[in-house]
Every structure is written in C-alpha cells, then in structure tokens.
Biopython code that builds the backbone (N, CA, C, O; Angstrom):
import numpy as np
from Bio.PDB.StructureBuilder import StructureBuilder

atoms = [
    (1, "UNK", "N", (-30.796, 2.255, -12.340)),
    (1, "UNK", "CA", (-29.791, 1.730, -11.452)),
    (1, "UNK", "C", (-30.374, 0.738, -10.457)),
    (1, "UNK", "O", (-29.808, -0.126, -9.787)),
    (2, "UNK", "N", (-31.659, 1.087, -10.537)),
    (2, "UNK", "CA", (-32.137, 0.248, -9.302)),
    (2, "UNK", "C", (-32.827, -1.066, -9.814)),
    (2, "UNK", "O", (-33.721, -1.003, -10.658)),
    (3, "UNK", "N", (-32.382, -2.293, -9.272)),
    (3, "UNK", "CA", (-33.033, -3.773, -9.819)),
    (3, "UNK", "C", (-34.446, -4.174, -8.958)),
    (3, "UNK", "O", (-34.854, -3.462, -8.041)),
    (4, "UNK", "N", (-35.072, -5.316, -9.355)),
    (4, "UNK", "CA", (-36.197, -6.022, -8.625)),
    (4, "UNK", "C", (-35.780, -5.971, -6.729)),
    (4, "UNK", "O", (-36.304, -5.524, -5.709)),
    (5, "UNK", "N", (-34.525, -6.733, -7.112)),
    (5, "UNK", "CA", (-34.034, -6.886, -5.606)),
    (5, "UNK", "C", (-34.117, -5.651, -4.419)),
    (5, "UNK", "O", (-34.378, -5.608, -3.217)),
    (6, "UNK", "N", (-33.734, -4.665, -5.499)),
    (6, "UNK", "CA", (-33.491, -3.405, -4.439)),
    (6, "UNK", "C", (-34.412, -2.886, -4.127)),
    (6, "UNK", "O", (-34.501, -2.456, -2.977)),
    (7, "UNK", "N", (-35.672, -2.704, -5.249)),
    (7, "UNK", "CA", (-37.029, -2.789, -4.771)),
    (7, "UNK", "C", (-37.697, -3.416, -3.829)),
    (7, "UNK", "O", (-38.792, -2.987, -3.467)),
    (8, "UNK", "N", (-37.259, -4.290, -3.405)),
    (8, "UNK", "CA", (-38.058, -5.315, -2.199)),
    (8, "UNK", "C", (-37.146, -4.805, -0.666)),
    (8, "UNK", "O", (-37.588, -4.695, 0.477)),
    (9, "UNK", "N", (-35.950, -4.604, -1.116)),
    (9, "UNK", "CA", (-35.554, -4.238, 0.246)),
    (9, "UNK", "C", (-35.455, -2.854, 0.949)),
    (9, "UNK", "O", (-35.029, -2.561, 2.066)),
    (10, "UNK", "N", (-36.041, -2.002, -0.166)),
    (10, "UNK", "CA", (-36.163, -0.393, -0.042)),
    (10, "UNK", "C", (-37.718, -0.580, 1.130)),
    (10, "UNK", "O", (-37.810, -0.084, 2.253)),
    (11, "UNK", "N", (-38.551, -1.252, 0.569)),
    (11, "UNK", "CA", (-40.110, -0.983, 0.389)),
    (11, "UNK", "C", (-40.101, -2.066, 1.582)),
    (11, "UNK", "O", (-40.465, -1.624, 2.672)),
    (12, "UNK", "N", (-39.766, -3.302, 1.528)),
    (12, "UNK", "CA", (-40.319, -4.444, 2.313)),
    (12, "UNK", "C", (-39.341, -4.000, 3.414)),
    (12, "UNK", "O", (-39.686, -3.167, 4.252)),
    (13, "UNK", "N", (-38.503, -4.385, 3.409)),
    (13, "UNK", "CA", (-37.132, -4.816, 4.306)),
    (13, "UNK", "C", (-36.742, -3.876, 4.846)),
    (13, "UNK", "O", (-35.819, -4.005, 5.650)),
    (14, "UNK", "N", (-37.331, -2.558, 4.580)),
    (14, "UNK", "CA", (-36.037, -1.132, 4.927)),
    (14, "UNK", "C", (-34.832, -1.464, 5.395)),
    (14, "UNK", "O", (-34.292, -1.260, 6.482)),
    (15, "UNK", "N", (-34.464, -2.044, 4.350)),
    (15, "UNK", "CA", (-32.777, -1.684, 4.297)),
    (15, "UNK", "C", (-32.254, -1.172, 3.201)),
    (15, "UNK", "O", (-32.528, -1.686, 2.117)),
    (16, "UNK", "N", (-31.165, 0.248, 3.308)),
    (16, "UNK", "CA", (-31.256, 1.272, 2.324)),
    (16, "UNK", "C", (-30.013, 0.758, 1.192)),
    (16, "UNK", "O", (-29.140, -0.099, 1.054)),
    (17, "UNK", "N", (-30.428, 1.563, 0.730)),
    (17, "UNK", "CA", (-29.535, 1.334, -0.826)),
    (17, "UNK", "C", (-28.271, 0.987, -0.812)),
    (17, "UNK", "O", (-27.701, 1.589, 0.098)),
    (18, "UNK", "N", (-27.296, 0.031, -1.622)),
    (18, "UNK", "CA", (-25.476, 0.677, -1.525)),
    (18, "UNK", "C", (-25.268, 0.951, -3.037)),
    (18, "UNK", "O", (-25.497, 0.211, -3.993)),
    (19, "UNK", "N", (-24.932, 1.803, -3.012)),
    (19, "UNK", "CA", (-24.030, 2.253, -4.413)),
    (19, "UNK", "C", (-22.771, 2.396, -4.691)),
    (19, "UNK", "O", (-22.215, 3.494, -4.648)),
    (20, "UNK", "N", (-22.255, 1.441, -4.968)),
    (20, "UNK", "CA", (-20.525, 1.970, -5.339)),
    (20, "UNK", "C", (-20.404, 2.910, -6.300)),
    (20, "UNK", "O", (-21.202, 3.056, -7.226)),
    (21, "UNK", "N", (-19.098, 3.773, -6.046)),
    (21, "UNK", "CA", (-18.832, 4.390, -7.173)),
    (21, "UNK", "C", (-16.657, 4.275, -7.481)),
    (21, "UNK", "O", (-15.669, 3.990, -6.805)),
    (22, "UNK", "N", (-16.917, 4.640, -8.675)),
    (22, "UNK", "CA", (-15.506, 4.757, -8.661)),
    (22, "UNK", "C", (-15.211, 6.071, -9.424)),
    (22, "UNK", "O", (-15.939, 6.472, -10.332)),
    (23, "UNK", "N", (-14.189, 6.667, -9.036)),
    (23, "UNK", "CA", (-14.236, 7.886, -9.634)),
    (23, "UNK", "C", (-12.673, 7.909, -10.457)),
    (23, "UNK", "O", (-11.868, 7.096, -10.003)),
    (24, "UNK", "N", (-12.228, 8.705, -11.530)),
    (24, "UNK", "CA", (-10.929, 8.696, -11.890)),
    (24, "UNK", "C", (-10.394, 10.033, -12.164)),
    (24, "UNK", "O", (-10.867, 10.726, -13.064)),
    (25, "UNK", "N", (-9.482, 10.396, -11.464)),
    (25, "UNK", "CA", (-9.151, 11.636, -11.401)),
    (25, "UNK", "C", (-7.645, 12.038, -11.428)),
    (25, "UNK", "O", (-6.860, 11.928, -10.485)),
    (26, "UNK", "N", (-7.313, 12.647, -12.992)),
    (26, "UNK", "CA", (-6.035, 12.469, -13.691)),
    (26, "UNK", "C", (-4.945, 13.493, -12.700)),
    (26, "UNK", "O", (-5.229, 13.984, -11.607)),
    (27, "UNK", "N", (-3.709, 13.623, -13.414)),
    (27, "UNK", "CA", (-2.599, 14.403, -12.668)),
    (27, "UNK", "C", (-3.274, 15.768, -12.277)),
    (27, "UNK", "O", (-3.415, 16.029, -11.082)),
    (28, "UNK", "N", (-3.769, 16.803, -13.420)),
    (28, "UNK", "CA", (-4.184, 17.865, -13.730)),
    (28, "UNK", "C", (-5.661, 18.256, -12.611)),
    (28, "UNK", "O", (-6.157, 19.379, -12.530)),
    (29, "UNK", "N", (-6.174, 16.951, -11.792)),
    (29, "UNK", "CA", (-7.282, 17.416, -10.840)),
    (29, "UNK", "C", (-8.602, 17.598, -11.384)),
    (29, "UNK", "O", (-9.510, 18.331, -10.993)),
    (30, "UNK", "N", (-8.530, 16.540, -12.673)),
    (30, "UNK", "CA", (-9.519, 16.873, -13.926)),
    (30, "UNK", "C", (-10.293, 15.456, -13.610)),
    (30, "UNK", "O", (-9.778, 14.348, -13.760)),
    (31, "UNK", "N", (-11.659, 15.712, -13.134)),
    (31, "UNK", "CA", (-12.271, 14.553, -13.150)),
    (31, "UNK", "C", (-12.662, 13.438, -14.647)),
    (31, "UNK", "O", (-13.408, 13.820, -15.549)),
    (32, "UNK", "N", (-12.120, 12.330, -14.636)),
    (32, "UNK", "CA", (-12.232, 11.997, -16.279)),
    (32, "UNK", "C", (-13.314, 10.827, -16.167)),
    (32, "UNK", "O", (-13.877, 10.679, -17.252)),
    (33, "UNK", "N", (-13.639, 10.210, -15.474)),
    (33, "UNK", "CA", (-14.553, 9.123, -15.026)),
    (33, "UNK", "C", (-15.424, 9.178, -13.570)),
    (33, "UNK", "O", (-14.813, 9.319, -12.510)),
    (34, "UNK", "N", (-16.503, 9.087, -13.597)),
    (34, "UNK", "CA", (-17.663, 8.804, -12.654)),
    (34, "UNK", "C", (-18.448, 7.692, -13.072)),
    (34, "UNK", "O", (-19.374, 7.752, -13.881)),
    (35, "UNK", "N", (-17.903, 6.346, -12.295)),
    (35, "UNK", "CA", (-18.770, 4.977, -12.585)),
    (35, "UNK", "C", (-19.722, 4.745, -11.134)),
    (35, "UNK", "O", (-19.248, 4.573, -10.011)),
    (36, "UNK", "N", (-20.977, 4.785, -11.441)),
    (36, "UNK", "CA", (-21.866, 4.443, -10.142)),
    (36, "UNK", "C", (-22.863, 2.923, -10.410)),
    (36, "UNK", "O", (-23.189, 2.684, -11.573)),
    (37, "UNK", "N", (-23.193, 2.200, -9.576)),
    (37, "UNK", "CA", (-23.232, 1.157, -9.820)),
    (37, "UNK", "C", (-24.030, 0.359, -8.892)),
    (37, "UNK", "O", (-23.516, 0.379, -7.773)),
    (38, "UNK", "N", (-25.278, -0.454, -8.960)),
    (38, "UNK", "CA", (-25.477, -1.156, -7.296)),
    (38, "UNK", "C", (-24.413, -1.978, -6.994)),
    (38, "UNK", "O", (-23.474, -2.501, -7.595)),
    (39, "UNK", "N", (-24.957, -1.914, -5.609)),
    (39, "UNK", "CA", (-23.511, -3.709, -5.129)),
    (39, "UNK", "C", (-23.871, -4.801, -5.765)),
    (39, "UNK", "O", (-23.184, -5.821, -5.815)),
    (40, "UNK", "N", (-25.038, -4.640, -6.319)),
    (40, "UNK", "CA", (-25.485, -6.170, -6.629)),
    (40, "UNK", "C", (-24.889, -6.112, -8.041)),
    (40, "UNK", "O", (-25.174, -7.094, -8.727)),
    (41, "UNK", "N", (-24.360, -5.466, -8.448)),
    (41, "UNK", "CA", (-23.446, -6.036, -9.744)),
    (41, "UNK", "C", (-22.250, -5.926, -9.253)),
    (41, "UNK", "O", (-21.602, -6.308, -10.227)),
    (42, "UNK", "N", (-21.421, -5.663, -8.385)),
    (42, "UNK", "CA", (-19.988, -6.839, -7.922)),
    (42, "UNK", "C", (-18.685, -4.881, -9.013)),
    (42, "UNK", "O", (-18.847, -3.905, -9.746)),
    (43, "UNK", "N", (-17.836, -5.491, -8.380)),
    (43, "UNK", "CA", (-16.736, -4.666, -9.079)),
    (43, "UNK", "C", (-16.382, -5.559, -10.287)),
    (43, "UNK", "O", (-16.879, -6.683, -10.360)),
    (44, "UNK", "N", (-15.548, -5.104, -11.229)),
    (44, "UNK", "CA", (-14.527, -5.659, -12.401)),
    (44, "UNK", "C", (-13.393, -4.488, -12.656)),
    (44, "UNK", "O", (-13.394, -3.401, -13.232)),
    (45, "UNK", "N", (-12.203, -5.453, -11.760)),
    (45, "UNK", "CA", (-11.372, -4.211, -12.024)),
    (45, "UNK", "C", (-10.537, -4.594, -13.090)),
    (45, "UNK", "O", (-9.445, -4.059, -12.904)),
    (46, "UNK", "N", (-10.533, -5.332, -14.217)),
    (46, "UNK", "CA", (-10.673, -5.163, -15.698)),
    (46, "UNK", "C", (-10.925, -4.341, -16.511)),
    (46, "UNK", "O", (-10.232, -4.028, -17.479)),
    (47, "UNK", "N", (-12.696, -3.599, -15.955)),
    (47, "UNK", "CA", (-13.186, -2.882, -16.676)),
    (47, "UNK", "C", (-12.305, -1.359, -16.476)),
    (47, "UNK", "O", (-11.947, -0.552, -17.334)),
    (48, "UNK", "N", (-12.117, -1.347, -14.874)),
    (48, "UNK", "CA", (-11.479, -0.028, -14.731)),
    (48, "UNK", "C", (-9.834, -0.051, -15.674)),
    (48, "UNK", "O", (-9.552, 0.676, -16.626)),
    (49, "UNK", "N", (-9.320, -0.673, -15.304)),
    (49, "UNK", "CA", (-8.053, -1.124, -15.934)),
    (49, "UNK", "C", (-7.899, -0.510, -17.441)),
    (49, "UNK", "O", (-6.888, 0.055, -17.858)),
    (50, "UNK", "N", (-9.159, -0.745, -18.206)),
    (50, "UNK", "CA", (-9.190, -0.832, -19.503)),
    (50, "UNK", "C", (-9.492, 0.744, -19.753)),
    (50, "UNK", "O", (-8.933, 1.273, -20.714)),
    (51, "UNK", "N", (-10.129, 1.315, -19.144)),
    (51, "UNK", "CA", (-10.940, 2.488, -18.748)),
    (51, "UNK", "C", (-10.086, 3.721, -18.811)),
    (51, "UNK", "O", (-10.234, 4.793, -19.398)),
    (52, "UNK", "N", (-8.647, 2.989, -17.607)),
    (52, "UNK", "CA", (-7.474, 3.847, -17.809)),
    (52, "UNK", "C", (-6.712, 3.512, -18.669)),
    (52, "UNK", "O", (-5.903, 4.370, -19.022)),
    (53, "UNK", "N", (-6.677, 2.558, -19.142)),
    (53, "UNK", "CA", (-5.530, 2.097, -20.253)),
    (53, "UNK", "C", (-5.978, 3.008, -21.968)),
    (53, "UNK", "O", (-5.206, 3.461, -22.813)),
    (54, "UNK", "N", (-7.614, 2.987, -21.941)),
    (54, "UNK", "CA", (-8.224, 4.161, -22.873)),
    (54, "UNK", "C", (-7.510, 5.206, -22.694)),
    (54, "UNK", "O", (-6.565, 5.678, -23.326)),
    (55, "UNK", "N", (-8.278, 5.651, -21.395)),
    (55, "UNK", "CA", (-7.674, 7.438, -21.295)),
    (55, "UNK", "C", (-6.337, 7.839, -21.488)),
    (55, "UNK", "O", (-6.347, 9.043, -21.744)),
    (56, "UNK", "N", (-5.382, 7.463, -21.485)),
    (56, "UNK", "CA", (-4.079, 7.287, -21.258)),
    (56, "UNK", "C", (-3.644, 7.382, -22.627)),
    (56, "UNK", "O", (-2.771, 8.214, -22.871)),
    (57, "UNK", "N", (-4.155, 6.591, -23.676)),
    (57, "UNK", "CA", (-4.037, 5.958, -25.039)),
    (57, "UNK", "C", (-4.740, 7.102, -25.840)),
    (57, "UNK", "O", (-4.314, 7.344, -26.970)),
    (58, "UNK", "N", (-5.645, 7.726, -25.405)),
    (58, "UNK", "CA", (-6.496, 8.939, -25.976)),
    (58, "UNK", "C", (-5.977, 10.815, -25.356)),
    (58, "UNK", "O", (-6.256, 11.917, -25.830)),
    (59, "UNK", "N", (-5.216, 10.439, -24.239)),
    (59, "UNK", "CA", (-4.302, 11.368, -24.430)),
    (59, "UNK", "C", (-3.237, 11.756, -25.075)),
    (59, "UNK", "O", (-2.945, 12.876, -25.494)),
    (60, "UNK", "N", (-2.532, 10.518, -25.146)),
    (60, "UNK", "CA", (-1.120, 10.782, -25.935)),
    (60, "UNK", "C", (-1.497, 10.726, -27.380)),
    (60, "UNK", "O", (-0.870, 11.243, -28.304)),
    (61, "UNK", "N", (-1.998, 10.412, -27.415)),
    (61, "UNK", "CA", (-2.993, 10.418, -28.892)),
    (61, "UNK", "C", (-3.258, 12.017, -29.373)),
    (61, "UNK", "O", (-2.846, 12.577, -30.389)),
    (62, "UNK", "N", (-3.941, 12.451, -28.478)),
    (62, "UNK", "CA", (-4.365, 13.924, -28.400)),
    (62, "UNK", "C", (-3.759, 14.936, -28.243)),
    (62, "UNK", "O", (-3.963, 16.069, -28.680)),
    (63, "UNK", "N", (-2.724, 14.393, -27.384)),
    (63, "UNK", "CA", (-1.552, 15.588, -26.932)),
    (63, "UNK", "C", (-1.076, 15.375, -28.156)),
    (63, "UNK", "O", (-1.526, 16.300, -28.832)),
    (64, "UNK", "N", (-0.551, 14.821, -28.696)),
    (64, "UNK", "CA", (0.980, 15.342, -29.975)),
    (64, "UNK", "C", (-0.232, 16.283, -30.981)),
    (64, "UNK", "O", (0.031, 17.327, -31.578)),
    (65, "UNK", "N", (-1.450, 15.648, -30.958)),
    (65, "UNK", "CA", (-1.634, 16.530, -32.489)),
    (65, "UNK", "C", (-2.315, 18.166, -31.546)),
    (65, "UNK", "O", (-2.340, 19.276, -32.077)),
    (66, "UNK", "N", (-2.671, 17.940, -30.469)),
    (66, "UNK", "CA", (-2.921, 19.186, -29.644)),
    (66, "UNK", "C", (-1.633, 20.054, -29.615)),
    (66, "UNK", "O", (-1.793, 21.262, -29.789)),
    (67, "UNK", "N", (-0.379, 19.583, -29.417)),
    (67, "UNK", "CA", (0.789, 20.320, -29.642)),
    (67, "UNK", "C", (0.788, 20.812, -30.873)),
    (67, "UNK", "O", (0.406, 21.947, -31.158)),
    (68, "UNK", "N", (1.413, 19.601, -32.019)),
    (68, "UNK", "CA", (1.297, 20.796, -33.401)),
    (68, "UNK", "C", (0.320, 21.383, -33.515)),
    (68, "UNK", "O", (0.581, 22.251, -34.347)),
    (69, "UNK", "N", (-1.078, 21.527, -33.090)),
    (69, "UNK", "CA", (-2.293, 22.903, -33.342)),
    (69, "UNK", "C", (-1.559, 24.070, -33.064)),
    (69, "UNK", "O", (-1.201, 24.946, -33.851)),
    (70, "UNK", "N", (-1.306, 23.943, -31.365)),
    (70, "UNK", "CA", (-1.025, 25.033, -30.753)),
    (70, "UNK", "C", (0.843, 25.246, -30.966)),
    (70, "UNK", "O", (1.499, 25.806, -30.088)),
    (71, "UNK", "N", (1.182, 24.960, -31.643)),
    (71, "UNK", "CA", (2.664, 25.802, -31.863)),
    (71, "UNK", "C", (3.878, 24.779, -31.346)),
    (71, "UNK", "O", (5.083, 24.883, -31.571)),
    (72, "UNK", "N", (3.198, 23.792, -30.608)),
    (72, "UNK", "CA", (4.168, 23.150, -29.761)),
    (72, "UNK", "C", (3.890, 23.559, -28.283)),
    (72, "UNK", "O", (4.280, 22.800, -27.395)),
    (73, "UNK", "N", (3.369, 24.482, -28.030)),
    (73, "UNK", "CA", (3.056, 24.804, -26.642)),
    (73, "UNK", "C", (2.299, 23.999, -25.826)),
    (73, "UNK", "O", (2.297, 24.291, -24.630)),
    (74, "UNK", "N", (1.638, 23.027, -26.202)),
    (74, "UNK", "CA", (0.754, 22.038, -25.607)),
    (74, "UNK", "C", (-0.228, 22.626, -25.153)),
    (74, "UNK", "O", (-0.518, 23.731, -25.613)),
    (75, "UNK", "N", (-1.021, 22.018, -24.095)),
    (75, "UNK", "CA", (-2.580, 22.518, -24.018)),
    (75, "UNK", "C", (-3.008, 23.601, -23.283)),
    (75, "UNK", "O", (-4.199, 23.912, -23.279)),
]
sb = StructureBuilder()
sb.init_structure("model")
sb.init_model(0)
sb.init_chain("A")
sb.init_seg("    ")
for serial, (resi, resn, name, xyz) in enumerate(atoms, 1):
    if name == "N":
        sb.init_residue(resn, " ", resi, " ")
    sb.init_atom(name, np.array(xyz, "f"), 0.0, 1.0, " ", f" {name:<3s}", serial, name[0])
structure = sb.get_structure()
C-alpha cells in the first residue's frame, strides 16, 4: 500500500500516512466491501459504482436460485 513517496514523508518529513477507505455495507448490516487505498491514488467513483452495480447483479442472481434450493423460503 505504501509508495516511494510515502516513504520519504514517513522517514524524512514526518508527516503521517492518509489512507482512504471505503466501506459497503448492504440492507442486512452485512459488510460486502472494504476498499483501502493511499491518497496518492485519488478516488474513482466509477469503480465504486460498478462495485455496487456487481453486488446487486450477483444477488439477484443468487437469490432466485437460493430460493428454489431452499423451498422458496429464501435465505
């Protein structure tokens, strides 16, 4: 996680780390994503976008054939 840059300013510069994170956390209180990241690579909220547009697409996906397993009762 850590680049050249952050190395010089840990050691030389003492100035401490930033780490973003983004976290995604569905209806159910179910953590489904933990993205951590330096600042020095910037956000793309594209990537998140897509991230949820997956999960979303891989549930309903999952739920119908998770229903017919279980009887129709769902999960």
């Amino acid at each position: 996680m850590l680049d050249a840059q952050d190395w010089v300013n840990i050691h030389e510069k003492r100035i401490a780390l930033t780490v973003r994170a983004v976290s995604i956390i569905d209806p159910r209180q179910k953590i489904r994503l933990i993205m951590l990241y330096p600042a020095s690579v910037g956000r793309n909220t594209s990537e998140v976008l897509r991230v949820i547009d997956s999960l979303q697409t891989g549930d309903k996906e999952r739920g119908d054939y998770t229903n017919e397993l279980a009887g129709g009762r769902g999960r």
